[in-house]
C-alpha positions as a LaTeX table, in Angstrom:
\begin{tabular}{lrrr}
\hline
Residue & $x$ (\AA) & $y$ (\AA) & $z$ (\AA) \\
\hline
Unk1 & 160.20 & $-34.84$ & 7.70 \\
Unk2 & 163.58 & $-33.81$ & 6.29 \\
Unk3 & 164.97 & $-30.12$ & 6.69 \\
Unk4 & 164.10 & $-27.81$ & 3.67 \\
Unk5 & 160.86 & $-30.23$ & 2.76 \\
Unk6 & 157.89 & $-27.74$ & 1.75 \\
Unk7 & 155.14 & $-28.10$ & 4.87 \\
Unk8 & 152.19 & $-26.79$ & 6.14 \\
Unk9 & 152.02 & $-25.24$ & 9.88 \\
Unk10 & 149.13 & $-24.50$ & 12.01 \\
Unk11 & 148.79 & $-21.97$ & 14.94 \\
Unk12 & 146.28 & $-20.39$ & 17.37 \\
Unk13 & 147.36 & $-16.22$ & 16.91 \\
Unk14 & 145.01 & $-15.51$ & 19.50 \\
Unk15 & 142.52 & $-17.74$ & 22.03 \\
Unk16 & 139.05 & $-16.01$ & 22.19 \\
Unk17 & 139.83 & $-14.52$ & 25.40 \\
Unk18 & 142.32 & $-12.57$ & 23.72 \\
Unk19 & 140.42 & $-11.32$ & 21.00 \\
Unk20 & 138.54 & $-7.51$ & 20.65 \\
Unk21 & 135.54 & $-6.88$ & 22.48 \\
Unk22 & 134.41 & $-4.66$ & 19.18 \\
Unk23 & 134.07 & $-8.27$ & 17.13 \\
Unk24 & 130.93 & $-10.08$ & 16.15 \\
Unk25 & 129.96 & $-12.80$ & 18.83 \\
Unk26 & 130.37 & $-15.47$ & 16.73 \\
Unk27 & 133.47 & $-14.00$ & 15.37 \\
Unk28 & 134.99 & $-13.45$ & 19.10 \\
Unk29 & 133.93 & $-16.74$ & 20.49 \\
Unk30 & 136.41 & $-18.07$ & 18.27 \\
Unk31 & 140.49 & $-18.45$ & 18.17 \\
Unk32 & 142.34 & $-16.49$ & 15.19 \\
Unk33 & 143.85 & $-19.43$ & 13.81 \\
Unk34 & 146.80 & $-19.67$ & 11.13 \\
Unk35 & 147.94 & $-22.11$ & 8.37 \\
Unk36 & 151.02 & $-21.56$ & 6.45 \\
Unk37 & 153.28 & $-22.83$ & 3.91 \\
Unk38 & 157.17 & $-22.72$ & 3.61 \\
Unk39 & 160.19 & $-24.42$ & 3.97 \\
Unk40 & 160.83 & $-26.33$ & 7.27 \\
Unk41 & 164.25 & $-25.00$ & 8.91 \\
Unk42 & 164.90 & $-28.30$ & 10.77 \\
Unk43 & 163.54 & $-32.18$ & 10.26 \\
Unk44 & 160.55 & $-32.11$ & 12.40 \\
Unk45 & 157.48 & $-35.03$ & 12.90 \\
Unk46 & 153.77 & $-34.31$ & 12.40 \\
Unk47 & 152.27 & $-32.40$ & 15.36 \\
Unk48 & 155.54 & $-30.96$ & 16.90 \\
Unk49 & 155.70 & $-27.21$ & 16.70 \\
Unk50 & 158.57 & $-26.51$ & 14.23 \\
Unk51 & 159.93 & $-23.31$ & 12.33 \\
Unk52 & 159.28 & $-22.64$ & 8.59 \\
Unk53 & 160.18 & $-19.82$ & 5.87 \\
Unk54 & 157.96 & $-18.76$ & 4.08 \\
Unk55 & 158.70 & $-17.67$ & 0.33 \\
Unk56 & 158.62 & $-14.19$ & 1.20 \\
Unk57 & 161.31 & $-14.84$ & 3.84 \\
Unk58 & 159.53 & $-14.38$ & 6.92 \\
Unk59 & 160.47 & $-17.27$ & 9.83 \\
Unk60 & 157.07 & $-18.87$ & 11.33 \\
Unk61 & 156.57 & $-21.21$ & 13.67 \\
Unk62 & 153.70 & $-23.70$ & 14.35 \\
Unk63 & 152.69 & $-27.52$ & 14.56 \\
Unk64 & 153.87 & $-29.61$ & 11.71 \\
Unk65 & 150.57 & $-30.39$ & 9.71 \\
Unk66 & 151.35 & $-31.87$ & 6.44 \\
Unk67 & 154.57 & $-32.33$ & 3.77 \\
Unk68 & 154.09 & $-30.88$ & 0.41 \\
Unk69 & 150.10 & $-29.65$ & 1.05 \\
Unk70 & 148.19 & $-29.75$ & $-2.45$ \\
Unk71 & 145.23 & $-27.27$ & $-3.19$ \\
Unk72 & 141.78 & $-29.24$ & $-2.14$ \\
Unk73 & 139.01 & $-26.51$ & $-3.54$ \\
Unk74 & 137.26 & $-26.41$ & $-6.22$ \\
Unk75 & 135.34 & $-24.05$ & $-8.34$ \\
Unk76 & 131.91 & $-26.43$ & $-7.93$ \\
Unk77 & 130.39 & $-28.81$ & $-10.35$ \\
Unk78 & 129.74 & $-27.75$ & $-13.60$ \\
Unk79 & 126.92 & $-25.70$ & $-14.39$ \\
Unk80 & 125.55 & $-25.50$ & $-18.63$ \\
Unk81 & 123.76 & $-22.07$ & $-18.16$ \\
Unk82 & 126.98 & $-20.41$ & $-18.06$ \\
Unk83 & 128.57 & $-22.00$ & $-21.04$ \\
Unk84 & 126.98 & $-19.56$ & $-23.72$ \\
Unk85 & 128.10 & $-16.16$ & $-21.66$ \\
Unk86 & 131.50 & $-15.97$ & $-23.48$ \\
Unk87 & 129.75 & $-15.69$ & $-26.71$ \\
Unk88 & 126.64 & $-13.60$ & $-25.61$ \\
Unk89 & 129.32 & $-10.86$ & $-24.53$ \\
Unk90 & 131.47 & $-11.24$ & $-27.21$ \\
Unk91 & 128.29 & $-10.30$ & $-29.25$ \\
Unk92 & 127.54 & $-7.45$ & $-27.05$ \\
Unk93 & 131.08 & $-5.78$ & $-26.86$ \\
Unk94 & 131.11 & $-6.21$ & $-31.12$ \\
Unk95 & 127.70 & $-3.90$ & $-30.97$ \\
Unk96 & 125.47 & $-6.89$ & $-31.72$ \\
Unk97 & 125.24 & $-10.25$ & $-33.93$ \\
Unk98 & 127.85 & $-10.09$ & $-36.99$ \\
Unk99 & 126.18 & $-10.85$ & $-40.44$ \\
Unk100 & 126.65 & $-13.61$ & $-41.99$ \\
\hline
\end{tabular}
């Protein structure tokens, strides 16, 4: 990947070992890990640690994951009992059902 390309990096902030004692077990069994986005500051290949900035200017470094990284959540399938809410609090904000 080219220099300047928008990327996503990965890194491991701290190993387990290195984490607080105060943590919950399964939370302290674990590495802190970090994923971020920015703007790669030299051409670089998947899975070589490389240097980024980030939009808010900070340098960051970590393994090349992925050029231009797209949003893969979702908000869930839809679901019909919700659909009338808008309306039902519309109606209760107005102080009830407008005549007709």
């Amino acid at each position: 990947m080219k220099k300047g390309n928008w990327v996503r990096i990965y890194d491991v902030v701290l190993k387990s070992s290195e984490r607080s004692p105060n943590l919950p077990e399964d939370t302290k069994n674990v590495p802190l890990e970090m994923w971020n986005k920015g703007f790669l500051l030299e051409d670089g290949i998947v899975g070589e640690q490389v240097k980024i900035q980030t939009l808010t200017d900070r340098i960051v470094e970590g393994k090349l994951l992925e050029e231009n990284p797209t949003y893969t959540h979702s908000f869930g399938k839809f679901v019909p009992e919700i659909l009338p809410i808008g309306r039902q609090l519309k109606e209760i904000l107005r102080g009830g059902a407008e005549d007709a």
